[in-house]
N, C-alpha and C positions, 0 to 999 in steps of 0.2 A: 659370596654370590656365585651360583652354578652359570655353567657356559650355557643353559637354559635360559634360566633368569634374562641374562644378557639379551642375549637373542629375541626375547618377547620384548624386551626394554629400547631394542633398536629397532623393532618390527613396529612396533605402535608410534614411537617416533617421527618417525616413516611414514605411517599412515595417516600422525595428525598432520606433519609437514606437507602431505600432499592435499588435506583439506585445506589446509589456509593456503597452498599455492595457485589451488582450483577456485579460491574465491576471487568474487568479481562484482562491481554495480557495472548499471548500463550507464550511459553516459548521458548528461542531459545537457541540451543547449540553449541558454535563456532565451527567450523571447526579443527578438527586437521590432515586435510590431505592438504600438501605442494601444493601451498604458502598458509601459514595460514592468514586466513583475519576473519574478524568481521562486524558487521555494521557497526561499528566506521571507521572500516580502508576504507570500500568501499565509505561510505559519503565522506569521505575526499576524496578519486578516484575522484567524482562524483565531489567535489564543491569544492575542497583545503581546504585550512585552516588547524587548528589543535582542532579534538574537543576535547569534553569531557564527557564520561557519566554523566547523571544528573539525576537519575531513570532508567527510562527507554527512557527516553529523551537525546540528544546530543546537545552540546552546539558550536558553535566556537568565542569565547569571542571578538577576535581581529574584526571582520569581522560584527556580529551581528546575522547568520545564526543560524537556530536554527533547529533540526530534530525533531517532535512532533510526538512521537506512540499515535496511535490511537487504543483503545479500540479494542481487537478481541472476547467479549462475552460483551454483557450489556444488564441491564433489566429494560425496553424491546428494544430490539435492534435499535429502530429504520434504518433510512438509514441516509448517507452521502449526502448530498445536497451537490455537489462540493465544491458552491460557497459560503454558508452560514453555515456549520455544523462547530461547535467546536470539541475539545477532551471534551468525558463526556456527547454525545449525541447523540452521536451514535457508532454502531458497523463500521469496515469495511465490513461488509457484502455483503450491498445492497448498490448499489450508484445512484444517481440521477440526471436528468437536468444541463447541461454544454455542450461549444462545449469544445472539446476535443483535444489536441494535444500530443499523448501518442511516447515514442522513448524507446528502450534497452538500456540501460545504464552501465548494466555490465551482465556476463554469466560464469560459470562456470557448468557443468555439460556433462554427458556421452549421454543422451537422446539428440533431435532433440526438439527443442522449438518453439513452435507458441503463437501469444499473441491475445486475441480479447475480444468479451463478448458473453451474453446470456441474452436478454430483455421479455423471452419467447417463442421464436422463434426457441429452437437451437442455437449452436454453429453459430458465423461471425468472421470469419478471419480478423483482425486488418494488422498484417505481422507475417511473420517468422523474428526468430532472429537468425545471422549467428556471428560468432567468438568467440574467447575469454578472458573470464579478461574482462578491460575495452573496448578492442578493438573490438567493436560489431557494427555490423549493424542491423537495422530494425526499421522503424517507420511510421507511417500514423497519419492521420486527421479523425476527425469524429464527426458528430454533433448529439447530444444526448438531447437537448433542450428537457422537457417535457416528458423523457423518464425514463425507472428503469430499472436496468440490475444490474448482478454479472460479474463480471470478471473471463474470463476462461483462464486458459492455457494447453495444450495439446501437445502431441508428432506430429510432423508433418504426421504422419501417422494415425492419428486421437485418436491416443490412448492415455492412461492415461492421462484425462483431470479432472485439478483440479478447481475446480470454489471457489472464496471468500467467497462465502457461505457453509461451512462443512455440513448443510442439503443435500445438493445436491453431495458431494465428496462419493467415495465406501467406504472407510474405516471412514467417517464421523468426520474426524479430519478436523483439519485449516491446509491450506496451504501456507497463505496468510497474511503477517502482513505490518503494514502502519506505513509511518510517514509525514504527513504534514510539509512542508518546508516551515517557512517565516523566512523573510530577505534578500529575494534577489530582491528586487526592479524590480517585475513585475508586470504587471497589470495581476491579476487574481488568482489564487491559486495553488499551487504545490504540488504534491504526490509524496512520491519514496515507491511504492510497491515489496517486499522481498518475492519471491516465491522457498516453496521447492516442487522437483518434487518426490518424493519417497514417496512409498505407506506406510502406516500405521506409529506404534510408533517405538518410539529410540529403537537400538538395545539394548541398555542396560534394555528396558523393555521387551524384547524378540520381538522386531519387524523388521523390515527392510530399517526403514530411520536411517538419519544420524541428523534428524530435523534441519540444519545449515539454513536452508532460503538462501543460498543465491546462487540458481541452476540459476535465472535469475531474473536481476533486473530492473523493468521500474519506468519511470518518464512519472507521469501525469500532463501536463499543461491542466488548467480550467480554462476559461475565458467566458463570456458573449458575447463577440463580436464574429463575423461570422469569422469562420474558416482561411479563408481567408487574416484577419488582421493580423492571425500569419504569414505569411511568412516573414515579413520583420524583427520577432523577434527570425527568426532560426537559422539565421548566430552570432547571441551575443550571443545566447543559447550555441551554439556549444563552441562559445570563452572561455564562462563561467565554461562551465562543462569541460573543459581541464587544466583551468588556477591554476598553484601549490601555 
């Protein structure tokens, strides 16, 4: 082996060690205002089963489902390529190229909830989400093929709007944390994204969120194929995401 070789073999070392040193989630604090819930308890809302933390991962052993957090600081951040990104290479930041089939999943919160993104253009309205707990409405299609965007969410009244990227948030925090869902035997990839809507740090640092994440929660389907092809997989969707 030449003192080259070497050299490149410590250099990338180096460089992978400093991505997994630069990795990071944001920190979430459960709920303790009635009905107390967690991720744990909303996944399970979301897709039955019975999980189980695993880091910062959830597992439901019976079934094979599995909840994958996803990176909320890494260096360098990279983006999420729907269809191709692992955990460990990217942030949820920036997301990229998929059509999209995004739905409300769960809600809890005192504000008025809109879901959409930001490709650089401003704010686009995806829907509004109406209800509570699990019992919510709001979802659309959207084909984002070849596209980059942050994910916004916003008061119906266009106010306090938090985008995935903390760059762009007023108080420059995360609002926004990810878990990659596999094991549900779909064609294409799945998100369930955990947004809190409350400005700055936990009160216990002297600020005025409750940082729980869980004010409103979507589920992103990503698939390759045209839009379109979802429809005939909305009605199992719905079966799926109900079934105890």
């Amino acid at each position: 082996m030449t003192l080259r070789t070497v050299g490149r073999l410590v250099c990338a070392t180096f460089v992978a060690s400093a991505g997994v040193a630069n990795a990071g989630v944001t920190e979430v604090i459960p709920s303790t205002t009635p009905p107390n819930v967690t991720h744990e308890s909303i996944i399970e809302t979301v897709y039955g089963g019975d999980f189980v933390a695993n880091g910062n991962d959830y597992d439901d052993g019976f079934s094979g489902v599995s909840a994958v957090r996803f990176d909320d600081s890494l260096a360098p951040d990279g983006m999420i390529s729907l269809l191709s990104t692992g955990k460990g290479e990217a942030s949820d930041r920036v997301w990229s190229d998929a059509n999209i089939s995004a739905q409300a999943v769960w809600r809890r919160a005192n504000f008025t909830q809109q879901f959409g993104f930001d490709r650089g253009n401003g704010f686009e309205l995806l829907f509004d989400v109406f209800g509570d707990l699990e019992n919510v409405t709001g979802s659309a299609d959207v084909d984002l093929t070849d596209e980059t965007w942050r994910w916004v969410r916003r008061d119906q009244d266009g106010t306090r709007p938090w985008s995935s990227d903390p760059a762009n948030n007023p108080d420059f925090l995360d609002h926004m944390v990810t878990y990659q869902v596999n094991g549900l035997n779909r064609t294409g990839v799945t998100y369930l994204i955990f947004i809190e809507d409350l400005y700055g740090s936990h009160t216990s640092d002297g600020g005025f969120s409750d940082r729980d994440f869980d004010d409103m929660v979507i589920e992103i389907h990503a698939t390759p194929e045209p839009t379109s092809a979802l429809l005939f997989l909305g009605g199992s969707l719905v079966a799926l995401r109900r079934k105890r």
